[in-house]
Biotite code that builds the C-alpha atoms (Angstrom):
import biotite.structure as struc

atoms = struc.array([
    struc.Atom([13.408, -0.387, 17.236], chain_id="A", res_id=1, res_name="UNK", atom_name="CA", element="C"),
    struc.Atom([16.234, -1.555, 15.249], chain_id="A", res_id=2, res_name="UNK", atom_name="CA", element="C"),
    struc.Atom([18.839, 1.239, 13.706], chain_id="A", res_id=3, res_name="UNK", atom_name="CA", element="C"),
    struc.Atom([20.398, 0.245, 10.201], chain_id="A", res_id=4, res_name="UNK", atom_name="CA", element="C"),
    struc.Atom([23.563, 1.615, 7.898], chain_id="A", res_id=5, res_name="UNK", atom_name="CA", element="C"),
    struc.Atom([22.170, 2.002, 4.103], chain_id="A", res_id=6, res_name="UNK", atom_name="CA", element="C"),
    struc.Atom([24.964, 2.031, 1.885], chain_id="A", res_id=7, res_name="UNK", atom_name="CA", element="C"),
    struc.Atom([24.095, 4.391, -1.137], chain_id="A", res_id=8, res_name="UNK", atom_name="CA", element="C"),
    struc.Atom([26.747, 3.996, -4.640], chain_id="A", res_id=9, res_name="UNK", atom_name="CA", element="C"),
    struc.Atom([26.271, 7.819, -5.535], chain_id="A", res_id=10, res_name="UNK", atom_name="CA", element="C"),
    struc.Atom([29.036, 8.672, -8.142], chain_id="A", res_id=11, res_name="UNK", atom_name="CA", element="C"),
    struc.Atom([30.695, 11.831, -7.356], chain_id="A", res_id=12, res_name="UNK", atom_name="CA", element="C"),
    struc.Atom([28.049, 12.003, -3.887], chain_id="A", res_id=13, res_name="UNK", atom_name="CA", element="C"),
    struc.Atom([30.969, 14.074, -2.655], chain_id="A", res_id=14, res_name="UNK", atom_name="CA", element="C"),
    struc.Atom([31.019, 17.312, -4.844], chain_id="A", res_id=15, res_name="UNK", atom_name="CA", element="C"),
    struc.Atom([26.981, 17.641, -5.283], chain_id="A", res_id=16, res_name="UNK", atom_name="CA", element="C"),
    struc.Atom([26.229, 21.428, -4.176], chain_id="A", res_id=17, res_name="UNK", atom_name="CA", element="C"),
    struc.Atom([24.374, 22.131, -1.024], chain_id="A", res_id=18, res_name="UNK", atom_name="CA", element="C"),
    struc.Atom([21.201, 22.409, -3.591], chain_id="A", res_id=19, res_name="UNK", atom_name="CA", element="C"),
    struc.Atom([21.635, 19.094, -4.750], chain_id="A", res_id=20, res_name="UNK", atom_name="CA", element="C"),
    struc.Atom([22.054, 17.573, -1.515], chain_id="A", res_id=21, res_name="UNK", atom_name="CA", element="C"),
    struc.Atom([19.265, 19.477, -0.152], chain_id="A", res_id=22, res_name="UNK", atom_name="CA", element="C"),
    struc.Atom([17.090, 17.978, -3.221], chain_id="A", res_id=23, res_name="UNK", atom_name="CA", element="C"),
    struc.Atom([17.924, 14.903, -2.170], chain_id="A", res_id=24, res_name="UNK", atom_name="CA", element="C"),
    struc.Atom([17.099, 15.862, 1.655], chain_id="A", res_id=25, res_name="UNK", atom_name="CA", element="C"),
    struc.Atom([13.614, 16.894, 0.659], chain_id="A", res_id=26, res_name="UNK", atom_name="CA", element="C"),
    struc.Atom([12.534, 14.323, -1.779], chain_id="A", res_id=27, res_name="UNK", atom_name="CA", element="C"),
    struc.Atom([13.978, 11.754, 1.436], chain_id="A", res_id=28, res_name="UNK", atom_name="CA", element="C"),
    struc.Atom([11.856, 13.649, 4.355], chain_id="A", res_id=29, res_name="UNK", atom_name="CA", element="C"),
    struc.Atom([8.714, 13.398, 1.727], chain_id="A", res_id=30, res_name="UNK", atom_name="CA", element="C"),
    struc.Atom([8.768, 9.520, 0.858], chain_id="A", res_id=31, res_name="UNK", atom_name="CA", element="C"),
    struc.Atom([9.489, 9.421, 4.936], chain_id="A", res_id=32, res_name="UNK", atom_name="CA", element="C"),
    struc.Atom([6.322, 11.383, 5.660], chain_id="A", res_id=33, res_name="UNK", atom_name="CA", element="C"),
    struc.Atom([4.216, 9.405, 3.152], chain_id="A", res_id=34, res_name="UNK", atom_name="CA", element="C"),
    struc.Atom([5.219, 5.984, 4.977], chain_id="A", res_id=35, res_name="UNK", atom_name="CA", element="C"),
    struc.Atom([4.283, 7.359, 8.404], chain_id="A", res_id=36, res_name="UNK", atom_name="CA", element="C"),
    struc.Atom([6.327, 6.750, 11.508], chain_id="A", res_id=37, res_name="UNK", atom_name="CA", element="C"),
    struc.Atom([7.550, 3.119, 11.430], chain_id="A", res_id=38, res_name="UNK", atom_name="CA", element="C"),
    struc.Atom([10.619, 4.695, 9.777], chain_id="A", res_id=39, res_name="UNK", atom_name="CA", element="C"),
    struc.Atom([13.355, 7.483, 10.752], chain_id="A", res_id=40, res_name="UNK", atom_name="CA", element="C"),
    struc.Atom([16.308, 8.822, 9.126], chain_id="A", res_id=41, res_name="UNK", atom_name="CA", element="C"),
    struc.Atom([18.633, 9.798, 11.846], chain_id="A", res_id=42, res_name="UNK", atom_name="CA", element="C"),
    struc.Atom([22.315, 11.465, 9.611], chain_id="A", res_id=43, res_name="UNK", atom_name="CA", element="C"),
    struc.Atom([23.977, 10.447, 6.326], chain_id="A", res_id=44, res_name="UNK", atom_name="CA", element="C"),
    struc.Atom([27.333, 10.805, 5.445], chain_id="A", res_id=45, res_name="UNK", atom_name="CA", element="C"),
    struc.Atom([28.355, 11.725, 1.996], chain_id="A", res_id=46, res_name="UNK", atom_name="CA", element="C"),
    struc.Atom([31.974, 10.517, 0.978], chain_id="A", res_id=47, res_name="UNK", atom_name="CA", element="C"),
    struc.Atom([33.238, 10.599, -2.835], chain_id="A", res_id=48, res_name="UNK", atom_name="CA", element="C"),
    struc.Atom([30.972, 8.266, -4.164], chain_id="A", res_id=49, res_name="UNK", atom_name="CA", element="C"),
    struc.Atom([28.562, 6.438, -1.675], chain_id="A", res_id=50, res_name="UNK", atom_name="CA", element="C"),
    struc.Atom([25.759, 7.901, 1.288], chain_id="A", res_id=51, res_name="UNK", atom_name="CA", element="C"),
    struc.Atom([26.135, 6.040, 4.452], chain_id="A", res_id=52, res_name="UNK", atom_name="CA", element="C"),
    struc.Atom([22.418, 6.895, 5.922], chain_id="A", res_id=53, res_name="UNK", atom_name="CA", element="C"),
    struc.Atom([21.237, 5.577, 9.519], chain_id="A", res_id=54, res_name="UNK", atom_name="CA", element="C"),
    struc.Atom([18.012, 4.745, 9.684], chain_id="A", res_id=55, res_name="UNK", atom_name="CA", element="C"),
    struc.Atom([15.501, 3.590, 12.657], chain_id="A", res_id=56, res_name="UNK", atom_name="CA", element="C"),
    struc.Atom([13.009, 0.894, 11.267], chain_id="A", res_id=57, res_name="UNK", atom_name="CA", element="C"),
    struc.Atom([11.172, -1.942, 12.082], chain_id="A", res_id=58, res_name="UNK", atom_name="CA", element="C"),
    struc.Atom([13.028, -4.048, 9.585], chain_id="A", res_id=59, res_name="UNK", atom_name="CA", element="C"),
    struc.Atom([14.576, -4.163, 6.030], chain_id="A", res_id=60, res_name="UNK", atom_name="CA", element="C"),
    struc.Atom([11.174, -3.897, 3.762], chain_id="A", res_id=61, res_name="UNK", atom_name="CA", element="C"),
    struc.Atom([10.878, -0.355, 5.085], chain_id="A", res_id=62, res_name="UNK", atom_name="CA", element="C"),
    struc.Atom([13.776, 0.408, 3.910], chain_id="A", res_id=63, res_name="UNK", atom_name="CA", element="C"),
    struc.Atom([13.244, -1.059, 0.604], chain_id="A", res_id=64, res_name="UNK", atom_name="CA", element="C"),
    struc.Atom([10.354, 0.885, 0.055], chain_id="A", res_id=65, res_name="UNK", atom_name="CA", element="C"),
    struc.Atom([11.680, 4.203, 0.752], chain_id="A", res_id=66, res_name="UNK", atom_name="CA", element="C"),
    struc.Atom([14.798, 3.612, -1.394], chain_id="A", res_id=67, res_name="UNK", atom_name="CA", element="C"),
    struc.Atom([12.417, 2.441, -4.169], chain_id="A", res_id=68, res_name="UNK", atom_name="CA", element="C"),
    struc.Atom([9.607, 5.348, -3.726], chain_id="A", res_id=69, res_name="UNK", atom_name="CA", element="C"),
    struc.Atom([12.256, 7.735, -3.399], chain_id="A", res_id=70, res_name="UNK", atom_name="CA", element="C"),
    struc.Atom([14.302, 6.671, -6.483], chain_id="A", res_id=71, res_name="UNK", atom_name="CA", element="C"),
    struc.Atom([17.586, 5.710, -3.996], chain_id="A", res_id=72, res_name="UNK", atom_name="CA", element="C"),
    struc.Atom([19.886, 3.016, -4.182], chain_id="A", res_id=73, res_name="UNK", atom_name="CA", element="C"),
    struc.Atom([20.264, 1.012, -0.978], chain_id="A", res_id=74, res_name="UNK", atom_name="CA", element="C"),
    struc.Atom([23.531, -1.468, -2.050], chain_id="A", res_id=75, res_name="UNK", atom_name="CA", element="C"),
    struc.Atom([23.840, -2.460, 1.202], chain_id="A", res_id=76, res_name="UNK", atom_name="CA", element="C"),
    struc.Atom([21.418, -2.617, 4.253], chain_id="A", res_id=77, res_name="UNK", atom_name="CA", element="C"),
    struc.Atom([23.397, -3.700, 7.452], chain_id="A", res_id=78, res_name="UNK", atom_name="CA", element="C"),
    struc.Atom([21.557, -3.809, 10.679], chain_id="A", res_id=79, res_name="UNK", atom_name="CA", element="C"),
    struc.Atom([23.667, -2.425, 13.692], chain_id="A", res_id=80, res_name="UNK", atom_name="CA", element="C"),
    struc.Atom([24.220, -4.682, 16.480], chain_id="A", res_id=81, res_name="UNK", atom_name="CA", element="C"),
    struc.Atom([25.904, -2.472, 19.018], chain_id="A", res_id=82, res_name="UNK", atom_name="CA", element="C"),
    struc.Atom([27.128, 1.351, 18.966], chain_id="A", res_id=83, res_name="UNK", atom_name="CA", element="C"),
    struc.Atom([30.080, 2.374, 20.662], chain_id="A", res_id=84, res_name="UNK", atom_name="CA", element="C"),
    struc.Atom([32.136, 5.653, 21.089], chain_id="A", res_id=85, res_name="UNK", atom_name="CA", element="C"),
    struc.Atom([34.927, 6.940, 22.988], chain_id="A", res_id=86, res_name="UNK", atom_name="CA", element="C"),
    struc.Atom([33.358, 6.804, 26.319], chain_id="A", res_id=87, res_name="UNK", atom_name="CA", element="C"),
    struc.Atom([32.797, 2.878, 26.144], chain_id="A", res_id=88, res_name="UNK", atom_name="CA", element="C"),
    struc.Atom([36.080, 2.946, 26.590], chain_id="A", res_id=89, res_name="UNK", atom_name="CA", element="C"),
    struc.Atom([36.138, 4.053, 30.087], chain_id="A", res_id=90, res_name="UNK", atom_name="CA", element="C"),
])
């Protein structure tokens, strides 16, 4: 199944409290569960001002929907074409 990079513009994502973020966590896992498996939220990264989620889905509409159910912004939906770390480098 294909993996994707949502880009999220959050202003000031980077000092919410643990509560906030965990808000946001919950209300995420709940619009997840009410879609049913097709789609999987694997880690986000919160920076300053954006979310950088990884998702596994079948394709973009997914993705839509749970952004739009859950009251997210996805900016920028960018499916991943390859994944590499430091051991690809031999």
């Amino acid at each position: 199944m294909p993996k994707y990079v949502i880009e999220r513009e959050v202003p000031g994502a980077g000092k919410m409290s643990a509560a906030e973020l965990q808000a946001i966590s919950e209300k995420s896992n709940k619009v997840i569960g009410e879609l049913g498996p097709e789609i999987r939220w694997l880690t986000s990264y919160v920076t300053d001002d954006k979310l950088y989620c990884v998702y596994v889905a079948p394709d973009e509409d997914i993705i839509q929907e749970h952004a739009r159910c859950g009251g997210f912004p996805a900016d920028r939906i960018t499916k991943v074409s390859a994944v590499i770390d430091p051991s690809t480098g031999g």
